[in-house]
C-alpha positions as CSV (number, residue, x, y, z in Angstrom):
1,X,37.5,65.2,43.3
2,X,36.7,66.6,40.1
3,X,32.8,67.5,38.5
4,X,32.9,68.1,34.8
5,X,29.6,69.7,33.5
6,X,29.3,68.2,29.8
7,X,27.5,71.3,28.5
8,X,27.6,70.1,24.9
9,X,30.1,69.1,22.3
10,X,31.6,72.6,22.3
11,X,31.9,73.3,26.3
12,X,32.7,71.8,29.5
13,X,32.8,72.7,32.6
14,X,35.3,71.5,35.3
15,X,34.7,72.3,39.4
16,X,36.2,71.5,42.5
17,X,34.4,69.7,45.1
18,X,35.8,72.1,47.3
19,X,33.5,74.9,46.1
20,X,31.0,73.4,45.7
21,X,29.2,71.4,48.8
22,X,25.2,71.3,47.5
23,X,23.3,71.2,44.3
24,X,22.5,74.5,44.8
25,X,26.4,75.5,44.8
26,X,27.0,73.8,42.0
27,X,24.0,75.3,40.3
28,X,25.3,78.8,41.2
29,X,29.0,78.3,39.4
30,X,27.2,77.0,36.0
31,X,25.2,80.0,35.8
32,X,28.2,82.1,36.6
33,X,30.2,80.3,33.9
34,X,27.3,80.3,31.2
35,X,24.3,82.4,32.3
36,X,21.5,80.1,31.9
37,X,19.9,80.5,35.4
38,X,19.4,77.8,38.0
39,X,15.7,77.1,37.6
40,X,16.4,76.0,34.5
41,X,19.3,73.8,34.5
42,X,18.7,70.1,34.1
43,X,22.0,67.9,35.7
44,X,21.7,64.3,34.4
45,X,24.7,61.6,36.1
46,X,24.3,58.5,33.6
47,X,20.4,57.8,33.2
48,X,19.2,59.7,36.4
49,X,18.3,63.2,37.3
50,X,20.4,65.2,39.9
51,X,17.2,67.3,41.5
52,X,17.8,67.5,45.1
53,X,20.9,68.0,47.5
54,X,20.7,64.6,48.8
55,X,20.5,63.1,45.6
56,X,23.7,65.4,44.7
57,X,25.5,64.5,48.4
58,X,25.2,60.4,47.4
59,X,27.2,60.7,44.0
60,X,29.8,62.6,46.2
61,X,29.6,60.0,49.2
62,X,30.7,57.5,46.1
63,X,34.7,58.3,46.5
64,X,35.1,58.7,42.8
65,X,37.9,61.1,41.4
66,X,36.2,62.3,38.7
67,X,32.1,62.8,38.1
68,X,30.2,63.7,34.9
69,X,27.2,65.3,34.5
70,X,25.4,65.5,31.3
71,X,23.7,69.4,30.9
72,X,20.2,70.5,30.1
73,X,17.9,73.1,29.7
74,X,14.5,73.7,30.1
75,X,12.4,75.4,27.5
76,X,12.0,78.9,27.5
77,X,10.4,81.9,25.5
78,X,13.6,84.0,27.0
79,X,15.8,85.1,23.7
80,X,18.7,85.6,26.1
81,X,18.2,82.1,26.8
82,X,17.7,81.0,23.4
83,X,21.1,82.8,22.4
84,X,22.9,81.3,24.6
85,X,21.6,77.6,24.2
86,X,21.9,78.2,20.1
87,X,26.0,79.4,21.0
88,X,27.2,76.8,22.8
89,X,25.0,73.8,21.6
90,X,22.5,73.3,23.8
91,X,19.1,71.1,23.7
92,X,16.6,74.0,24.8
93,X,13.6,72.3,24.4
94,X,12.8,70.0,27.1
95,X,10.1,71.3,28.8
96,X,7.2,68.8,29.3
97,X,7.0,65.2,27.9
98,X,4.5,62.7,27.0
99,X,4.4,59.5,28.4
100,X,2.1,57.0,26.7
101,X,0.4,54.5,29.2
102,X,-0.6,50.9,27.9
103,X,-2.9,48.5,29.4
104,X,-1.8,46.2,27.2
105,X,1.0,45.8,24.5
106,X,-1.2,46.8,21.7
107,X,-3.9,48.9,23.1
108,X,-2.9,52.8,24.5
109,X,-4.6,53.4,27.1
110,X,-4.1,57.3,27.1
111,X,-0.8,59.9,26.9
112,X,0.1,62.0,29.9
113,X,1.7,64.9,29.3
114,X,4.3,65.4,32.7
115,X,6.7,68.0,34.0
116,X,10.1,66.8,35.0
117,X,10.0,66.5,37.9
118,X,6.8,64.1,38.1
119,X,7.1,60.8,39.7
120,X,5.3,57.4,39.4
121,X,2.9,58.7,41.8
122,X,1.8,61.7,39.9
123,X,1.1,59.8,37.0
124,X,-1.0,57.2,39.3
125,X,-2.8,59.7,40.6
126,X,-3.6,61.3,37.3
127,X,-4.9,58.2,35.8
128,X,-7.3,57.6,39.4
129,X,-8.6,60.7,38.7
130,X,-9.5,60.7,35.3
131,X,-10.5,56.6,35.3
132,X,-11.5,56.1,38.4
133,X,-9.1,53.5,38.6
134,X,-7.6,52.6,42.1
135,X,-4.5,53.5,42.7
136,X,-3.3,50.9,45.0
137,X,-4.8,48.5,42.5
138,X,-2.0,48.8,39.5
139,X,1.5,48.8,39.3
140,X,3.4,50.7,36.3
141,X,5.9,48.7,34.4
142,X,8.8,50.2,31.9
143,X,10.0,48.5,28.6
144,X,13.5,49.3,27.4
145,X,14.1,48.7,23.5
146,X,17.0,48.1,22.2
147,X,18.6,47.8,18.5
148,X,18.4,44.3,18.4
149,X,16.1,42.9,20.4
150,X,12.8,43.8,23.2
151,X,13.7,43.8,26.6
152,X,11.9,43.1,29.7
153,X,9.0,44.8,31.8
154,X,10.6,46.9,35.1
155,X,8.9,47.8,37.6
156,X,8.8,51.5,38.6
157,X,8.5,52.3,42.1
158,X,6.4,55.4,43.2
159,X,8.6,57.3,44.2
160,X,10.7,57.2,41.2
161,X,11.0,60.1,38.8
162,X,9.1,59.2,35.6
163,X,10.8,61.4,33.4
164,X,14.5,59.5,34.3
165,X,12.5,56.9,31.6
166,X,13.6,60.0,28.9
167,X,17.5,59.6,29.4
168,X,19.6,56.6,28.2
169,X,23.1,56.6,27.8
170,X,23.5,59.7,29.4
171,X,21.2,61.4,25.9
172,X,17.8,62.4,26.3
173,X,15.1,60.7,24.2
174,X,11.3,62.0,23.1
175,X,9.7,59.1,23.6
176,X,8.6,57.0,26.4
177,X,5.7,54.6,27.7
178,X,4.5,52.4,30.7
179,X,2.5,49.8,30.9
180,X,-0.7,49.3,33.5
181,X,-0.6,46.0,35.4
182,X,-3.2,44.9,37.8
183,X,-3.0,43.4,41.0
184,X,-5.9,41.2,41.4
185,X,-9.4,42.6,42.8
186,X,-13.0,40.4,42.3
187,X,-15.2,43.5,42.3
188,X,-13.5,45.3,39.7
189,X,-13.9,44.2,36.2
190,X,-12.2,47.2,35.0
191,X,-9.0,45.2,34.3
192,X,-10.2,42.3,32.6
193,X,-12.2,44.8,30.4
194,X,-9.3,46.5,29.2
195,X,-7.0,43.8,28.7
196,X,-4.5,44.1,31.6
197,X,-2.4,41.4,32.9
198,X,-4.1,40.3,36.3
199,X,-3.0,37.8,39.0
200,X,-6.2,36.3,40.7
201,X,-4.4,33.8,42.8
202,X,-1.1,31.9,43.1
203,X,-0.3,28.3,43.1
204,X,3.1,26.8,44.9
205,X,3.6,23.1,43.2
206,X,5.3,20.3,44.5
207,X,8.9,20.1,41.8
208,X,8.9,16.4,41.7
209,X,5.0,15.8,41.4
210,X,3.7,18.5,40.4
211,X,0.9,18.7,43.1
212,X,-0.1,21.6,44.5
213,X,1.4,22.4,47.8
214,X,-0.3,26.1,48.8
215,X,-2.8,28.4,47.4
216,X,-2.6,32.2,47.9
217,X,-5.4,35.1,46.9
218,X,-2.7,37.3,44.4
219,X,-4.4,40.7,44.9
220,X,-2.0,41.9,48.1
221,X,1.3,40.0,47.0
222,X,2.9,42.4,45.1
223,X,6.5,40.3,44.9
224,X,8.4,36.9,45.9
225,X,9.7,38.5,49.0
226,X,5.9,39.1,49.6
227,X,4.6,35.9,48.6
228,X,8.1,33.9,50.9
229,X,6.6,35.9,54.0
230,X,3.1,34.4,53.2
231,X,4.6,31.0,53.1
232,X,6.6,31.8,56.5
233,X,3.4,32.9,57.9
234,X,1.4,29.7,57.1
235,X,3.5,27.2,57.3
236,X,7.3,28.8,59.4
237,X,9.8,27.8,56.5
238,X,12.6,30.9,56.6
239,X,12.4,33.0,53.8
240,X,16.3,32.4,53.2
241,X,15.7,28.6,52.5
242,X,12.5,29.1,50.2
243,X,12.9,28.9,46.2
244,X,10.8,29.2,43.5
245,X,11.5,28.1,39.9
246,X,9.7,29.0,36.4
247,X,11.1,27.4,33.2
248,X,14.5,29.4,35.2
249,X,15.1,29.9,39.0
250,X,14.2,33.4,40.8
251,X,17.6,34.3,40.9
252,X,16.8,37.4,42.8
253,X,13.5,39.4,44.0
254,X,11.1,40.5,42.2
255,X,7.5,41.6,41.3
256,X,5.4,38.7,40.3
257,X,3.4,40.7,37.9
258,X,7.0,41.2,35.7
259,X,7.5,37.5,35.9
260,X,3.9,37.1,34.8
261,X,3.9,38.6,31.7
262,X,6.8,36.7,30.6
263,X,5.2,33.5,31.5
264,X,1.4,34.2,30.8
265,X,0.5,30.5,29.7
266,X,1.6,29.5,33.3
267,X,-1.6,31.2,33.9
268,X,-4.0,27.9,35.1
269,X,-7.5,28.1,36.1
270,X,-7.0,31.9,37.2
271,X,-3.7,30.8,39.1
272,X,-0.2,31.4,38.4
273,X,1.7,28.3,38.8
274,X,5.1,28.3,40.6
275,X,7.1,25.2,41.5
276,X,8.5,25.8,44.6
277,X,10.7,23.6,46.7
278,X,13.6,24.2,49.2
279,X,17.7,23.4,49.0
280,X,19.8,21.1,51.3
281,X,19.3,22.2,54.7
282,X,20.1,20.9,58.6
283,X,17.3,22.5,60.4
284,X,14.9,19.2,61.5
285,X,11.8,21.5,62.0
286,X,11.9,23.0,57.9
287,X,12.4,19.1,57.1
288,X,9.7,18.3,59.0
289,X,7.2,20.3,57.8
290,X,8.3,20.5,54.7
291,X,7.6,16.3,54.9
292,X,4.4,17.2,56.3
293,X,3.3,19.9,53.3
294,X,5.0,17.4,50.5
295,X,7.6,20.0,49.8
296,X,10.4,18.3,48.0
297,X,13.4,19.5,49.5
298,X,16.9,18.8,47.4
299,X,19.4,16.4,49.2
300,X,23.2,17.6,49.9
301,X,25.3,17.3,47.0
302,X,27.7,14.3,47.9
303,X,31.4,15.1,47.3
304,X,32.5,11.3,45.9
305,X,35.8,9.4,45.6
306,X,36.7,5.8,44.7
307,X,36.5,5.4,48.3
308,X,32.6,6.6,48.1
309,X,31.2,9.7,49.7
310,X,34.1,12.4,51.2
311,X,31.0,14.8,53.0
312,X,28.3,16.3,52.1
313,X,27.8,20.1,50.9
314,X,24.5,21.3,51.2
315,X,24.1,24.4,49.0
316,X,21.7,27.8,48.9
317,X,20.7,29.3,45.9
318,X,23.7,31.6,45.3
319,X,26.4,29.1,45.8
320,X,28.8,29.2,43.3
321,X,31.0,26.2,42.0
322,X,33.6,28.8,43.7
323,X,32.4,28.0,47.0
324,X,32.3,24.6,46.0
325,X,35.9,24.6,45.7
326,X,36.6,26.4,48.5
327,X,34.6,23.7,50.6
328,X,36.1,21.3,48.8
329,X,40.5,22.8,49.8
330,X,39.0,23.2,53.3
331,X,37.8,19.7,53.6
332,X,40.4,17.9,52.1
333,X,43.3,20.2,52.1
334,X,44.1,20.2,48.1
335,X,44.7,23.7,46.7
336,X,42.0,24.6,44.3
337,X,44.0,24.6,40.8
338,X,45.1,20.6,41.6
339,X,41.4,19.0,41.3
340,X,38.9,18.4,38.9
341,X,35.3,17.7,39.9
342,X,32.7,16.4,37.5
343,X,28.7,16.9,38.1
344,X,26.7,14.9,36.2
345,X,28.8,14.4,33.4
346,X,30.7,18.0,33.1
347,X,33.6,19.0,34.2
348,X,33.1,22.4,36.8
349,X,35.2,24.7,35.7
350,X,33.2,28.3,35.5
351,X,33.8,29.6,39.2
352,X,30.6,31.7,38.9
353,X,28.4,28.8,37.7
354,X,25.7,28.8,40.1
355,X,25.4,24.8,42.1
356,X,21.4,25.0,41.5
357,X,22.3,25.6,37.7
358,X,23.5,21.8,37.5
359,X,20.1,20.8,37.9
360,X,18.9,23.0,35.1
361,X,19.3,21.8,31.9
362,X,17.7,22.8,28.6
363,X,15.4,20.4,27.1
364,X,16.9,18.9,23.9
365,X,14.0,19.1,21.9
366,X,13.2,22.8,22.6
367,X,16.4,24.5,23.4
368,X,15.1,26.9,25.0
369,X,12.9,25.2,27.2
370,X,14.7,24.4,30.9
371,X,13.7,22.0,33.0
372,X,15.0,20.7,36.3
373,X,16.5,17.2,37.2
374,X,15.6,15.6,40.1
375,X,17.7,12.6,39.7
376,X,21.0,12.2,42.1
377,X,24.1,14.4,41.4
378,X,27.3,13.7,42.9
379,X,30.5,15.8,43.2
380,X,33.3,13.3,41.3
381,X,36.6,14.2,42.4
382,X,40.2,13.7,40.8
383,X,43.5,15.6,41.1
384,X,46.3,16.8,38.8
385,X,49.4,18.2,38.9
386,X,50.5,17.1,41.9
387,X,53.8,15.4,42.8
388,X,53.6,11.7,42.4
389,X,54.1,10.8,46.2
390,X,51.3,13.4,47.0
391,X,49.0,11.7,44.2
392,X,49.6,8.0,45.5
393,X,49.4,9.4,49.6
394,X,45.4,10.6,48.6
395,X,44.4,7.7,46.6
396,X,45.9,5.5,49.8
397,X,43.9,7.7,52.3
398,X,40.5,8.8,50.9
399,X,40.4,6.6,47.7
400,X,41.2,10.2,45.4
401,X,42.8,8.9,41.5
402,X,45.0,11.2,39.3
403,X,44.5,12.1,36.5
404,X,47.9,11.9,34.2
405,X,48.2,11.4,30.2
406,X,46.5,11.6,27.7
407,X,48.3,9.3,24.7
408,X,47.4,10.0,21.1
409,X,47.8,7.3,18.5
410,X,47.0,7.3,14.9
411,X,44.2,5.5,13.8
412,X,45.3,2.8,16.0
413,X,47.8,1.8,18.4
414,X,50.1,1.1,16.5
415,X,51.2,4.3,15.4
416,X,52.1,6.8,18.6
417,X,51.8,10.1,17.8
418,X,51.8,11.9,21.2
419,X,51.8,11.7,24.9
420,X,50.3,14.7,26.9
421,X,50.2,15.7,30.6
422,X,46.5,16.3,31.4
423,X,47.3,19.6,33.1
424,X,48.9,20.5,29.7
425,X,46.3,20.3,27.8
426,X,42.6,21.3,29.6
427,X,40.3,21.3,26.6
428,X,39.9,19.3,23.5
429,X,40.3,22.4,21.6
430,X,43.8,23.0,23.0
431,X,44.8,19.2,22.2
432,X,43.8,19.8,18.3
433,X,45.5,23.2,17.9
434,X,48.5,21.2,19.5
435,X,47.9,18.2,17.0
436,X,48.4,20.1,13.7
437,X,51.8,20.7,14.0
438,X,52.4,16.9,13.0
439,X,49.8,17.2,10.3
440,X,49.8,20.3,8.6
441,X,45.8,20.8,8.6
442,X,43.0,22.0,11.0
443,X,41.4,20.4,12.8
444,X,42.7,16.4,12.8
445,X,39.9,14.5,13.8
446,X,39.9,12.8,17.3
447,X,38.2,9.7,18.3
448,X,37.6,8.7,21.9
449,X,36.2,5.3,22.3
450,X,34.8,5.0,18.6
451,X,33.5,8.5,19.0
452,X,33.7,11.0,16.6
453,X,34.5,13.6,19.0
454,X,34.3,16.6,16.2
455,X,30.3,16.5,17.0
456,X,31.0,17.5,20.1
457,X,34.2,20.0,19.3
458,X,31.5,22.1,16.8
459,X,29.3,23.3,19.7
460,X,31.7,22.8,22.8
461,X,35.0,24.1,21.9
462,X,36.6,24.2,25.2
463,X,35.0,20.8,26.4
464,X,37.3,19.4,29.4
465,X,39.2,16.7,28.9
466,X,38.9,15.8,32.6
467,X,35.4,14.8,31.6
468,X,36.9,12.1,29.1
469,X,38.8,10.5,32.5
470,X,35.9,10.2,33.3
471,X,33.8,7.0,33.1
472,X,29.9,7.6,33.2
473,X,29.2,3.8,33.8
474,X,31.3,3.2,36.4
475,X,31.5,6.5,38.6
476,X,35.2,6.2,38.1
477,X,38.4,8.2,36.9
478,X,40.5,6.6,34.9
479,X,44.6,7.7,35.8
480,X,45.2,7.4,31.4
481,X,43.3,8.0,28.6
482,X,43.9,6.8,24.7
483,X,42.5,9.3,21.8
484,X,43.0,8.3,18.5
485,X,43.2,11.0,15.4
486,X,42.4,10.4,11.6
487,X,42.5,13.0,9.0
488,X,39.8,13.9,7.2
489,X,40.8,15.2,3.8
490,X,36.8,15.9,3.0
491,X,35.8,18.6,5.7
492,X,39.3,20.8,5.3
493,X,40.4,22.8,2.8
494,X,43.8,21.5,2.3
495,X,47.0,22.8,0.2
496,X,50.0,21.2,-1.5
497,X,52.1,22.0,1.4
498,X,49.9,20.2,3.6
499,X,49.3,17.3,1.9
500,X,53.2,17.0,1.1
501,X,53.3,17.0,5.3
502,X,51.0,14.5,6.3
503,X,52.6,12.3,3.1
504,X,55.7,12.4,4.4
505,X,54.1,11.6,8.1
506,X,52.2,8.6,6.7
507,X,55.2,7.3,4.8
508,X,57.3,7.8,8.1
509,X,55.0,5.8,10.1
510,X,53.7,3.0,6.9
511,X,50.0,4.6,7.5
512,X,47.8,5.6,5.3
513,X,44.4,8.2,5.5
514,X,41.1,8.1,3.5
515,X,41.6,8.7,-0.1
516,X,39.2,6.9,-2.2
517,X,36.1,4.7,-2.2
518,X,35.3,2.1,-4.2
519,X,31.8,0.9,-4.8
520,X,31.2,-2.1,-6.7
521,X,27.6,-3.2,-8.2
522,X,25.7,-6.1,-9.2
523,X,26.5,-6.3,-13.2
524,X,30.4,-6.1,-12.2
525,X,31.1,-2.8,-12.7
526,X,33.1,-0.8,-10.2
527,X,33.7,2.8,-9.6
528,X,36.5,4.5,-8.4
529,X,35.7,7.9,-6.7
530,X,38.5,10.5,-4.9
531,X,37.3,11.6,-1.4
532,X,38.6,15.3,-2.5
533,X,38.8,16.1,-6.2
534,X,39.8,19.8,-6.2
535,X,36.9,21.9,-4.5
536,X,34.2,18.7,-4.7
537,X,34.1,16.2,-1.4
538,X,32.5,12.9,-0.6
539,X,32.4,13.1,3.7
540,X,29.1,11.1,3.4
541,X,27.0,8.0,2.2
542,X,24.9,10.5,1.0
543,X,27.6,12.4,-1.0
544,X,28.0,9.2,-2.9
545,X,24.4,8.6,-3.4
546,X,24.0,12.3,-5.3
547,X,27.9,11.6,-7.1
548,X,26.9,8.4,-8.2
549,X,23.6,9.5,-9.4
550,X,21.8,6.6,-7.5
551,X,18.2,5.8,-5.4
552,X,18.7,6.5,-2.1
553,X,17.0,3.5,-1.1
554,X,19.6,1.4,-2.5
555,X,22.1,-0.1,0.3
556,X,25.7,0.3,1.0
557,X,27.4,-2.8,2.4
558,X,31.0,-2.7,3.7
559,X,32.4,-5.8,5.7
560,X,28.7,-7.3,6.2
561,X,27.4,-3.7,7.2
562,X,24.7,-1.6,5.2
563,X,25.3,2.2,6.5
564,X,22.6,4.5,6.6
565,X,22.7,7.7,4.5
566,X,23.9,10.3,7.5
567,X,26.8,8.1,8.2
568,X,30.9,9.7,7.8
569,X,32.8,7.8,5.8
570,X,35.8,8.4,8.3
571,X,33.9,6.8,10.7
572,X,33.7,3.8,9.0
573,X,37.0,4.2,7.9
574,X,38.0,4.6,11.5
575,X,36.0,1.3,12.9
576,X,37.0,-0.9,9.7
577,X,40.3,-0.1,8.5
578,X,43.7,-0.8,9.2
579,X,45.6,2.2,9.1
580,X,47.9,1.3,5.8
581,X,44.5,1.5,3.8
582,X,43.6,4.6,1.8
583,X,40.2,3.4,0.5
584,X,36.6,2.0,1.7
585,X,35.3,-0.2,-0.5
586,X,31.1,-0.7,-0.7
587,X,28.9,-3.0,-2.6
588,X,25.8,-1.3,-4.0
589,X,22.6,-2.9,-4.1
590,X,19.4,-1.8,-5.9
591,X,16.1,-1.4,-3.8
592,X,13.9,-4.4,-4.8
593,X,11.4,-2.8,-7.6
């Protein structure tokens, strides 16, 4: 093993491990190499201080061939020292720091001026002393900044080294600040004075109902594992099988004062409010007193075929769709890469997805909100890819389809364009790249059931085309699907060469696309417009409202239909048309004055 002192940009230092065993060794060879001596060397290993020989003997215990350590020095008034640092390009002046204590995000509480080797506790202390605040009263909490954005509040633990807050990326920074949070305490209004985040009590809601399940004083939990072995206390649910959700699951420990302050309007009559529930699980005394308590409790996810429920899988918090599927080859003995499973509506294809996340979605008015579904979700199953008398033997047996082609016509099924192998062809985006090789421009547009599936293509690129087979109505697979592609000459930039291609593709196959529209109007006049006349488009009722200089209250009728303003004119195209057409026509009608 090698450790490489990064003195600076001019000097390194490379050692054996075999010469040196302790911090102390080490410490001896850089002052032989460079003179600075060891009192004031400062050994940095990414964002942390090396200070002690057990702190030294873990990044050895790592097994890592090579270790760097970033170098600094402590001020001095020594000249020798100053020389040396000023040779070989070395910071010299980190001494003492200031850390800037908040009780608040706006108001400073007060600076405290530390040594390096000060720890959470120090400062604590400090801050008892001179506010006669109680130490075991407050937490301290870090904020990282970035370039582009704020990041959360960390907890620092006691016994942590407060100036390791100085060193990011290895460099050292001048700068720094915590944050004072209060645990809750009724005979101390100091807190609420001085505009600290406090948590009087905590509230554990029912997730379906909202009710409130239990009722905890906040001042001695300090975090969830603290407030799970309250709820084991009271009421005997394991901690393993308790979870708590907020707008997002607790995906993983932590203090409830750093959850708090990034959900202070959760904050409800002096309570912070928690939904809490438990996952899938076999043990009759947690179901029973979890019926007892009104704690919803989620069901097993049922793994279903045509033939109805396969088993059940009851899930934990960190079960991945990964150890879904490996359930799922256990169970049934398919291999992995030869089924498809859809969950309430989507295809599961991200092995690290987490099960509880299909319950999460994100509200569609405010994207950013989540909320949890309670409603049934079931594991849909299909296969692909497998040999034909291996397909037909699973549908026989546990009632399992196959998924097989997908055909592409043009327009409509008259014209075959295509026919795919569904394991060919995954996503929709991979069926369109495929397409333009018989059209000459990107991207054709795909229909699916009168759908205008380039919606859905513009925010879901790699959207499964397992979850086409796929019939929401019915809970079934179907083994074929139909998709049907137009070309839109309005939304893409098209050249000669292409439209010479997808001419000589219509005139092939006696089809036609969407050239023109023709709007006729009360006084017998008619217009003739061109979808695409050089760099100008009509893709839109609108677009022909503002080309046509019109009120767009007027109405545009085609085949008995008046089409709102939003609608594409493929679309209507697409649902009206024969495919030998190249135009729309519309009749205009004036709003009534």
């Amino acid at each position: 093993m090698t450790i490489t002192i990064v003195v600076s940009q001019k000097k390194s230092i490379a050692l054996s491990q075999k010469d040196v065993s302790t911090l102390k060794d080490l410490k001896e060879q850089i002052k032989n190499e460079i003179g600075i001596p060891e009192h004031l060397q400062i050994l940095v290993n990414k964002d942390h201080l090396v200070l002690s020989d057990s702190g030294f003997a873990e990044l050895l215990q790592q097994g890592k061939d090579d270790i760097s350590l970033k170098f600094f020095v402590k001020g001095s008034d020594d000249l020798e020292i100053g020389a040396i640092c000023k040779e070989i390009g070395i910071n010299s002046e980190i001494e003492e720091v200031d850390i800037h204590v908040f009780t608040s995000r706006q108001s400073i509480l007060d600076s405290v001026q530390v040594s390096l080797g000060s720890k959470v506790s120090d400062i604590k202390n400090e801050l008892d002393e001179e506010y006669a605040m109680n130490k075991e009263s407050f937490f301290l909490y870090h904020q990282d900044f970035d370039e582009t954005e704020e990041l959360p509040l960390k907890p620092i633990e006691d016994d942590s080294f407060l100036v390791d807050l100085f060193f990011k990326g290895g460099e050292f920074y001048a700068g720094a600040s915590v944050q004072v949070l209060f645990k809750y305490n009724k005979d101390d209004d100091w807190a609420r004075m001085r505009d600290t985040l406090t948590i009087p009590g905590i509230r554990l809601k029912n997730l379906s109902d909202n009710t409130v399940v239990l009722e905890f004083d906040g001042h001695d939990i300090i975090d969830t594992l603290a407030l799970k072995r309250k709820v084991n206390e009271k009421l005997g649910i394991p901690i393993e099988l308790q979870v708590f959700y907020l707008d997002d699951f607790f995906w993983e420990e932590c203090h409830l004062v750093y959850k708090f302050s990034s959900y202070c309007d959760s904050l409800i009559n002096g309570f912070f409010e928690i939904n809490f529930f438990i996952f899938p699980t076999e043990d009759t005394l947690v179901q029973k007193i979890c019926t007892e308590n009104n704690i919803f409790v989620f069901d097993p996810l049922p793994v279903i075929s045509g033939n109805g429920t396969l088993f059940d899988y009851s899930f934990g918090l960190n079960s991945t769709v990964e150890d879904l599927f490996l359930c799922i080859a256990k169970e049934l003995g398919i291999p992995a890469p030869h089924f498809v499973l859809i969950a309430d509506g989507q295809e599961l294809r991200n092995m690290d997805k987490k099960i509880a996340n299909i319950f999460d979605i994100t509200d569609q008015e405010y994207f950013y909100s989540k909320r949890i579904i309670l409603k049934n979700v079931g594991i849909y199953i299909a296969v692909k890819g497998l040999s034909e008398n291996l397909m037909n033997k699973l549908y026989l047996s546990k009632g399992i389809k196959a998924l097989k082609t997908v055909t592409v016509f043009y327009h409509n099924k008259s014209t075959l364009v295509e026919k795919y192998s569904v394991s060919d062809i995954p996503t929709l985006d991979e069926l369109s790249m495929k397409l333009r090789a018989h059209f000459g421009v990107f991207p054709p547009v795909l229909f699916f059931k009168n759908d205008y599936l380039k919606n859905q293509m513009q925010f879901h690129w790699k959207i499964s085309l397992a979850s086409l087979f796929f019939d929401e109505e019915t809970k079934c697979y179907n083994e074929n699907i139909d998709i049907f592609v137009c070309l839109d000459m309005a939304s893409v930039l098209v050249g000669d060469d292409d439209i010479a291609i997808v001419n000589a593709f219509c005139s092939k196959n006696k089809v036609n696309y969407l050239q023109r529209v023709v709007v006729h109007f009360e006084n017998q006049k008619t217009k003739e417009l061109k979808v695409r006349d050089g760099y100008e488009t009509i893709g839109k009722i609108k677009d022909l409202v503002d080309k046509l200089d019109l009120s767009c209250k007027g109405s545009f009728v085609h085949n008995g239909t008046d089409y709102g303003r939003g609608k594409r004119l493929l679309e209507i195209y697409f649902e009206k048309e024969d495919s030998s057409s190249d135009s729309l026509v519309f009749k205009y009608t004036p709003p009534v004055c």
